[in-house]
N, C-alpha and C positions, 0 to 999 in steps of 0.2 A: 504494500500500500504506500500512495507517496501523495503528500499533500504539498503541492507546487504553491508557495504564497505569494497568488495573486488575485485581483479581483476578476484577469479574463479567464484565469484558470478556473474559478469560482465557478463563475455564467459557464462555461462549456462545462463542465460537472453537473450543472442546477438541468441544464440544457437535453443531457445526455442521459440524465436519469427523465425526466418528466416523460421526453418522447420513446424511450427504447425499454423502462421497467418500474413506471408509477404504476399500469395497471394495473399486478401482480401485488402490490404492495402490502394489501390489508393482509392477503393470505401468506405471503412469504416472510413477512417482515421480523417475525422470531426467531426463523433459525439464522444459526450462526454457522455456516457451511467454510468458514475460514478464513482467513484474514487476504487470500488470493480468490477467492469470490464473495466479492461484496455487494453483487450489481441488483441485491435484493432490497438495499437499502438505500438511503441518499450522500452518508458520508458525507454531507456539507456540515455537518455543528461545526466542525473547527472554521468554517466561515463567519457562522454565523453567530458565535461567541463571539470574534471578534469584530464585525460588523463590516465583514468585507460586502457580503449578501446579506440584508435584510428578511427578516421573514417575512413582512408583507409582498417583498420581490418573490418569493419561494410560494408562496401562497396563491398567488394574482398568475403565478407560470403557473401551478398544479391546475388551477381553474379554468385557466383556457385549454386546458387538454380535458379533461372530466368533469365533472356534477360535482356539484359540493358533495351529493350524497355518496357518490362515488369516492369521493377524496377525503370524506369527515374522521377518517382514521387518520390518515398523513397528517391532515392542517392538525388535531388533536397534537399528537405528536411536536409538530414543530412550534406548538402555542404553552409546551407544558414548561419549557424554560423562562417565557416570558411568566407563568403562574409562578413557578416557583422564585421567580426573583420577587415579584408583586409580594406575594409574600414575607418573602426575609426585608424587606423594605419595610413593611410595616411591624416585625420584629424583629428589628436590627438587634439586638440583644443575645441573640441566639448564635451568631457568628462571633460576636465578641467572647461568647462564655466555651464557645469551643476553641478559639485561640487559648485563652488560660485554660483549661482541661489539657489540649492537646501539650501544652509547655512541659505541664505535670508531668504527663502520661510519658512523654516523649524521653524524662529523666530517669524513668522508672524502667525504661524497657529498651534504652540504649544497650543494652548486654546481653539482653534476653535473647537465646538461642532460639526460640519459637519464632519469635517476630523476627529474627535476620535469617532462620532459613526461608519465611516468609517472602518478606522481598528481596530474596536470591534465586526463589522459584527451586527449593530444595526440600519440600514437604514430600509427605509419602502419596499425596493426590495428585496423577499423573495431569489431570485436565489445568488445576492452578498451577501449574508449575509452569505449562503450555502458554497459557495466559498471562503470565507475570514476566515469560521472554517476550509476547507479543505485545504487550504493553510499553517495553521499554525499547523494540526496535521499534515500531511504527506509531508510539505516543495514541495511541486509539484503541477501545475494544468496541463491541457490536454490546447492543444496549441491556440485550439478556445475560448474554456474558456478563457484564456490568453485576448485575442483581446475582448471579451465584457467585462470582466473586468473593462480593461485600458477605455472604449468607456464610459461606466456607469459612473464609477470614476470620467474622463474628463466632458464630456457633461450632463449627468443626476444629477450627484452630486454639477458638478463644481469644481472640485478641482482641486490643479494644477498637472499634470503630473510629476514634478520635485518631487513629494512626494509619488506618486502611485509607479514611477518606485523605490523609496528608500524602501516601503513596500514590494513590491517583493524581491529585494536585499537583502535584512533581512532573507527572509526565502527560499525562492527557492534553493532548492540544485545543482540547475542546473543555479542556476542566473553567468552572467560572465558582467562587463561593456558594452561590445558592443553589446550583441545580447538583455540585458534589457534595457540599455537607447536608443539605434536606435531603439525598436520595441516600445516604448511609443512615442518616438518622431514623429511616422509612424503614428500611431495612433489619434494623437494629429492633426496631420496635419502641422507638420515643419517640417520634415524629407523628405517629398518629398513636399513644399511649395503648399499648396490649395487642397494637397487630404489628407481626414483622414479617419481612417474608424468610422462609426456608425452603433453599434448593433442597432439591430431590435426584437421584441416580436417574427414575425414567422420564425427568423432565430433562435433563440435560443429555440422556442419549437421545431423546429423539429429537430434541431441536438443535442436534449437530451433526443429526445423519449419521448417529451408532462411531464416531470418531473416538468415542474416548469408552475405556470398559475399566471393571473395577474400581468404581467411585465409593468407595467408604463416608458416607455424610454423618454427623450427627442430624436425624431427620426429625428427632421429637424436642428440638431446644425452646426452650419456653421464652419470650420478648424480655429484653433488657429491660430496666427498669430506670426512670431517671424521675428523681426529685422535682424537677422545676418544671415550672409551665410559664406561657407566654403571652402576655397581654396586650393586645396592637396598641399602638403607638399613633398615634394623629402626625400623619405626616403632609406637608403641600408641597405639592408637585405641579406646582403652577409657575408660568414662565412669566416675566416680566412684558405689561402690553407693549411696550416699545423697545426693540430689541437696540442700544445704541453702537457707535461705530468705537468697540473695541477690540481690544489681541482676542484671540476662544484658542482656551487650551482645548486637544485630544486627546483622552485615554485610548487605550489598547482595545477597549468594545465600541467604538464607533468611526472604525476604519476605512468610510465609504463617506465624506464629509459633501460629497459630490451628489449624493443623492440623500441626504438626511435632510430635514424639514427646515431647517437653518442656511439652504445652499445658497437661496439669493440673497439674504442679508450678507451686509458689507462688513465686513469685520479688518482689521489695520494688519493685524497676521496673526498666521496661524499658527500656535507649539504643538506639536506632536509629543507626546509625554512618551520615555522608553524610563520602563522602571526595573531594574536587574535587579540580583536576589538581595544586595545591601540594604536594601528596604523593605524585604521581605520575611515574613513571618514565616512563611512556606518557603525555602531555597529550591526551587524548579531546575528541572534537567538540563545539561549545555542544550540539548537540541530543542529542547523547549523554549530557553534564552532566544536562540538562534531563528526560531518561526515566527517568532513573537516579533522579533528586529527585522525581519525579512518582510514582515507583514507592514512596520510600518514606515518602512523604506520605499514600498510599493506606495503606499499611500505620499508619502513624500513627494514621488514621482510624478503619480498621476495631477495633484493639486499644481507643482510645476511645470508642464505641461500647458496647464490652463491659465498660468502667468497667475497663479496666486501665490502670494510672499509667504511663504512657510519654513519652519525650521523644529528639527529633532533635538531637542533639547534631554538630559535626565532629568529626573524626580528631583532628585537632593537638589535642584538650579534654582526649583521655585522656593524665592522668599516672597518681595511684594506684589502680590497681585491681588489686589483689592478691587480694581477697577478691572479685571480681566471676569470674560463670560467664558463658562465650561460647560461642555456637551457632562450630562452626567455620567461619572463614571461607575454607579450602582455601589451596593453594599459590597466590601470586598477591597484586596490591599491598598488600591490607588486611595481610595477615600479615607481610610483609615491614616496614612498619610497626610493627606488634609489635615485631619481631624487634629492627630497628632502634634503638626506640626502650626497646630491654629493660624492655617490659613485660611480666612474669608475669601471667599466668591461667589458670586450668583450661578448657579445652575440653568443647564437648558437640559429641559426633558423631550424627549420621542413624544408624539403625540399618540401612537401606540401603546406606550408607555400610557401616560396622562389615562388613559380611558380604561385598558385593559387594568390595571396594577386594582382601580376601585373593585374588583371581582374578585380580590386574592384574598376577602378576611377569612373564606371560610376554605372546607375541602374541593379537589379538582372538581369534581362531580356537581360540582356548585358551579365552578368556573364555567364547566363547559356548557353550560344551560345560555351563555352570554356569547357564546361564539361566533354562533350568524351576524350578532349584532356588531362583536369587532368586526368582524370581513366585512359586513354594508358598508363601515368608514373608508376602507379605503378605496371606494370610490366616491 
């Protein structure tokens, strides 16, 4: 698998899946037949984490080839990132109390030989072992894959979740705070308190096509238990009526400034924010560094192109910008950052953002009752 970081390489991806295997989608989309046939799935998140492709773009392509009714799994699917951010946005609390957990955890089980054969892919489960080499050459797994992973890890291994979801984080090119630490959390069984999920042996031979034999699971492990609960937050995610002619920083999720809702306002120039692991809580993989810079090198490119004054600047550069507008860069390192480092600025949000995020106080299944009515917006 190779994820070329660009935005034309995105659109020919977006392109090449819509017309040759969105059909197939609702009925193929579980198995994981190997990391050399993927063409069941769409492999764009690592796009669309970082905002090369838009989901409304992803959405508005799937449309003009099928029926909404046809496509209500996919669009599901590509709308459960923006839930789960909507989400952590309105309990930002929950991401900060797993940084301190994870700091803990992470002292506690630096020597522990379970978790380092763990992520050395040296346990006696031949499929996570399989997984834990294809996670670290191609920085990606397929999304079921994902869910026995996390179950294995959790319950067969025992190790804490607080450290599984920091292994992914590391190398997932598509890893973002909200949709890695709420889907361990999910998993785990505190995320929705007393349901978790647990892989099973004939759920994972048959959604891999009998690849892997011999799976020893613990299959009757009972949900984690976590003390704390989480109280939304009143958050405004309203943009200022008159947008004025100042710098807009970019974070790393809004890598497409060229089609974001802010493209004809006038702005004096543009920083592209690259944040390396010196500012990071999670220290991410060299190849991980390297997509990330690639991706907003691309983006550098293309704004230059179109004669707009832009410049890559690092994290640790910004001190005063008081008077500077930012695309938001969501709950998660960059902002923390900010926060840290009490720097004031006005935010701009997605407008996507703006409508979908009020549908996140409760469960998906609540969200998704609001769906038709995202996709009427964007037209």
């Amino acid at each position: 698998m190779i994820f070329e970081a660009s935005r034309p390489k995105a659109l020919n991806q977006l392109n090449k899946f819509v017309d040759n295997n969105l059909g197939e989608y609702s009925k193929l989309r579980n198995f994981d037949f190997g990391p050399e046939k993927r063409t069941n799935i769409s492999c764009l998140s690592p796009y669309i984490t970082h905002g090369i492709i838009t989901e409304q773009e992803v959405i508005l392509k799937a449309l003009s080839k099928f029926s909404f009714s046809k496509n209500e799994k996919f669009i599901q699917e590509v709308l459960w990132r923006i839930y789960w951010k909507g989400w952590l946005e309105l309990r930002p609390n929950v991401w900060a109390d797993y940084l301190v957990e994870l700091n803990q955890i992470r002292n506690d089980f630096q020597n522990n030989q379970n978790y380092l054969n763990a992520i050395e892919g040296k346990t006696n489960i031949d499929c996570f072992n399989e997984w834990v080499k294809e996670l670290k050459e191609n920085n990606y797994l397929h999304n079921h894959t994902r869910m026995w992973f996390a179950s294995i890890w959790i319950f067969t291994l025992e190790l804490p979740w607080q450290l599984g979801a920091e292994f992914f984080m590391k190398h997932l090119y598509d890893g973002d705070a909200a949709s890695n630490t709420l889907g361990w959390r999910w998993v785990a069984g505190v995320q929705t308190q007393g349901k978790h999920y647990l892989a099973t042996e004939w759920n994972i031979k048959k959604f891999t096509n009998n690849r892997f034999k011999n799976i020893k699971l613990n299959e009757n492990a009972t949900p984690k238990v976590s003390g704390k609960s989480y109280q939304i937050i009143k958050q405004d995610f309203n943009n200022p009526q008159k947008i004025e002619n100042r710098n807009l920083l970019i974070f790393e999720n809004n890598l497409s400034f060229e089609i974001t809702d802010f493209k004809e306002n006038n702005f004096k120039k543009i920083y592209l924010i690259s944040n390396k692991n010196e500012n990071r809580a999670i220290k991410l993989s060299e190849k991980l560094v390297k997509f990330k810079s690639h991706l907003i090198e691309d983006q550098e490119k293309r704004l230059k192109n179109k004669s707009i004054d832009c410049q890559i600047i690092d994290i640790s550069e910004l001190t005063n910008i008081e008077n500077y507008y930012s695309l938001y860069p969501n709950v998660g390192e960059n902002l923390d950052f900010l926060n840290s480092s009490n720097l004031k600025i006005d935010f701009l949000y997605r407008n996507l953002d703006q409508l979908a995020w009020q549908y996140c106080n409760k469960g998906f299944f609540n969200f998704k009752n609001y769906i038709p009515k995202i996709i009427s917006s964007f037209n």
